[in-house]
N, C-alpha and C positions, 0 to 999 in steps of 0.2 A: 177029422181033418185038422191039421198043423197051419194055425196062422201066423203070418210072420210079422214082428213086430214093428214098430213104424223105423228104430232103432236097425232094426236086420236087413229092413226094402232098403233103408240109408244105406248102408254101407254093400251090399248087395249091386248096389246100382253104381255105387262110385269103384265100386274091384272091379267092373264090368267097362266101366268110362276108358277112352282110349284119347290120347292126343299127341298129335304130330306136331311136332317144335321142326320148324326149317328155322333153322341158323346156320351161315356161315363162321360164324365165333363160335370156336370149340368151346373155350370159357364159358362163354354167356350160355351157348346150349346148354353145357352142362349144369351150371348154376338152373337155369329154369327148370330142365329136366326133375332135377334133385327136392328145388321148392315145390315142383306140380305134386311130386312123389309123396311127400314129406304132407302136405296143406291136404290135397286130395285122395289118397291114396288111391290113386289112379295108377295104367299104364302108360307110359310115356315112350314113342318113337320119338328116333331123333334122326333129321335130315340135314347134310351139310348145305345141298344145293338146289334147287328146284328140279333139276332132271332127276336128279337121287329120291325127291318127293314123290316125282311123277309114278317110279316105276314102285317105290313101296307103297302107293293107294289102292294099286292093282292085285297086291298081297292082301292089307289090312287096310278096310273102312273107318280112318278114324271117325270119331262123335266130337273132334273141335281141333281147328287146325291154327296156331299161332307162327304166323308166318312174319321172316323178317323181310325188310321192302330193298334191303341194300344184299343184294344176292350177285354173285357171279356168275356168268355165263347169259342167266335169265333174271332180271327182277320180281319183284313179288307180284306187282300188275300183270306181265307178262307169264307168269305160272298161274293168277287167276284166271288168265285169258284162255289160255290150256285147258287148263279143267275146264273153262264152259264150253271149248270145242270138244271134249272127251264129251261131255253132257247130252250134247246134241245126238251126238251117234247113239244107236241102241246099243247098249253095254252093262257088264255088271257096275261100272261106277255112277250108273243115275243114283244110288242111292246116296254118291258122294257132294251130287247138286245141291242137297239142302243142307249139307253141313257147314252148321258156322264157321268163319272162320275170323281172326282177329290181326291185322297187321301192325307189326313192331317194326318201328324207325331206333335205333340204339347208336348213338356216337359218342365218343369222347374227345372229339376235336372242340375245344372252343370254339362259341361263336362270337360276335362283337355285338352286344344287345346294345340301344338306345334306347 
């Protein structure tokens, strides 16, 4: 029997990691995308919008969703709100209830600190 090294479970399990970047910034998506790719060597989806999120989790379970909070259409609260209404129903996305998930605020407008 072939044991696998702590080195091969490591990278075994990060080829296998899956994360859903929602961004409406093409740039920024892709800049994250690119770093997730590059740090993790992970899979990386990538959603412009929350409805666009919605209907690709119903394809692919991602294992860690980095979502940004300034979205069109729907915000990033209101796409969590979603999912937990998907949750409740019996569906193949309960497995998507206990996926982390992480919210990104990104602006390049000035603010006026004091």
């Amino acid at each position: 029997m072939h044991h696998l090294s702590m080195v091969e479970k490591q990278a075994k399990m990060q080829a296998a990691t899956t994360i859903l970047v929602i961004e409406d910034d093409l740039h920024v998506g892709y800049m994250l995308a690119q770093a997730l790719k590059e740090e993790f060597s992970c899979k990386v989806i990538f959603a412009t919008d929350a409805l666009q999120a919605l209907k690709m989790i119903r394809l692919v379970l991602p294992d860690l969703i980095l979502l940004d909070y300034h979205l069109p259409q729907m915000d990033g609260l209101a796409f969590l709100a979603q999912m937990n209404v998907a949750c409740l129903k019996p569906s193949p996305l309960l497995a998507l209830c206990i996926c982390p998930f992480l919210i990104m605020c990104i602006t390049s407008y000035p603010y006026n600190v004091r």
